[in-house]
C-alpha positions in Angstrom: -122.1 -161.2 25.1 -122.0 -157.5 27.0 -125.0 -156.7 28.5 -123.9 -153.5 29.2 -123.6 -150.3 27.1 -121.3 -148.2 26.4 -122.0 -144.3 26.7 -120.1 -140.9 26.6 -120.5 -137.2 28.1 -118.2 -134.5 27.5 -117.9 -131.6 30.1 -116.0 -128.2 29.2 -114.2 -127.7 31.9 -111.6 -124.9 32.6 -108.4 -126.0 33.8 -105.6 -127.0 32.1 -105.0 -130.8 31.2 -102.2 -131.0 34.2 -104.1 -129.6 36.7 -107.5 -131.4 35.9 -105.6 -134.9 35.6 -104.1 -134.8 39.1 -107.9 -134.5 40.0 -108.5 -137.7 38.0 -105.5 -139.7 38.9 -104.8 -139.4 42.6 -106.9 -141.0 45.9 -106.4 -137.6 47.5 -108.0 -135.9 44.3 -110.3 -137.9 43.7 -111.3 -138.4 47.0 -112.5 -134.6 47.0 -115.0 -134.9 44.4 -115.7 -138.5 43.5 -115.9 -141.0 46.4 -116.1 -139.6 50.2 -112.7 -141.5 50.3 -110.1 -143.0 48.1 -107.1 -145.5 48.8 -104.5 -146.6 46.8 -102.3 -149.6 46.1 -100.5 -149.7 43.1 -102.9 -150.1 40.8 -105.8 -150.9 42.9 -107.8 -148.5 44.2 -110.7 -148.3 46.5 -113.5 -145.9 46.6 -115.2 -145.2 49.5 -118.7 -144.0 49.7 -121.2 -143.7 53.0 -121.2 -147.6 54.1 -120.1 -148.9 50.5 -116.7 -149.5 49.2 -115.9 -150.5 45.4 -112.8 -151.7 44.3 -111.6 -150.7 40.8 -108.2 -151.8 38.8 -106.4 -148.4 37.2 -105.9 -150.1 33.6 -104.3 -147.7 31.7 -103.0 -144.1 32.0 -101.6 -141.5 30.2 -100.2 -138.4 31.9 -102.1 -135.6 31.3 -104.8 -137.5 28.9 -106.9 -140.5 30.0 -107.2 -143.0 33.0 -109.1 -145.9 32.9 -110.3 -148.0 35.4 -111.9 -151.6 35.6 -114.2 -152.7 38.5 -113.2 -155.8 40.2 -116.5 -157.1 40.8 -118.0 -156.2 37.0 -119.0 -159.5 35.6 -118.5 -157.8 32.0 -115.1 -158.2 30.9 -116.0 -155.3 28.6 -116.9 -152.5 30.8 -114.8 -149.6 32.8 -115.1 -146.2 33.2 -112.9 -144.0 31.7 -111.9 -140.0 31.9 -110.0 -138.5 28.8 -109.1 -134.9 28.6 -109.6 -133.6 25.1 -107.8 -129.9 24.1 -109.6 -128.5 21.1 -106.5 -128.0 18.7 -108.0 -124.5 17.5 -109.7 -123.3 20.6 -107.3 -125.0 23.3 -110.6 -125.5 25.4 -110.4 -128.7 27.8 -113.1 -131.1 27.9 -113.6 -134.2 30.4 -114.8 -136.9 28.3 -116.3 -140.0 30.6 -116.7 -143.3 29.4 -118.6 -145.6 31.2 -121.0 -148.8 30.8 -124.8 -149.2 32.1 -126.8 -151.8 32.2 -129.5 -150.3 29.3 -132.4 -149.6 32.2 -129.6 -147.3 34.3 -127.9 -145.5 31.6 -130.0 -142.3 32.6 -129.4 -143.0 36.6 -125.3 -143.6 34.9 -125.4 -140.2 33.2 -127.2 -138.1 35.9 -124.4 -139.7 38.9 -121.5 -138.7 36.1 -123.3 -135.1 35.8 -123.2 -134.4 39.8 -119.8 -135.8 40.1 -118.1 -133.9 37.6 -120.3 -130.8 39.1 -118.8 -131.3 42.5 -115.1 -131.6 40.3 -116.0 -128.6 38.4 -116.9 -126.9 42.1 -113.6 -127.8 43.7 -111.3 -127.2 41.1 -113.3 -123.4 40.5 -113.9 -124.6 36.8 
């Protein structure tokens, strides 16, 4: 049984979906805005942060839509964290939708790291 839960936020974020994927999909990218460093092999990347380093599995991708990753050491065989770009058929406005799993006691702490990062995306990318 998952201990973790499962838990959304959506961003507006003004870019279009080719532009803001490269931002999600490549260690260069994402090395600007979500870890202090990103490597990449295959499908195994490694995000670097101060004097940590996490190791996460890309599971799936679709150009110019989603990514999903998978970290290797996550005991749940549930979890990942996911980004999907969403284009509002009417408006054509972008949103970054993150998926991601907490522990129930750190969704908050989850959701308030997610809202920084995606600021610092938002920053970079002048969205």
């Amino acid at each position: 049984m998952s201990d973790k839960v499962k838990f959304e936020l959506e961003f507006p974020i003004h870019a279009s979906p080719s532009f803001l994927f490269q931002y999600l999909s490549t260690p260069d990218s994402l090395g600007e805005w979500f870890a202090d460093n990103v490597n990449s092999r295959g499908k195994i990347f490694t995000f670097i942060w101060d004097d940590s380093e996490e190791v996460a599995e890309r599971i799936s991708q679709k150009s110019d839509q989603s990514i999903r990753f998978k970290w290797v050491e996550d005991d749940d065989p549930d979890a990942y964290f996911e980004f999907r770009i969403q284009v509002d058929a009417l408006t054509k406005d972008v949103s970054l939708l993150v998926v991601d799993f907490a522990e129930e006691d750190e969704i908050d702490e989850s959701k308030m790291f997610w809202e920084n990062q995606i600021g610092e995306l938002k920053h970079i990318i002048g969205a």
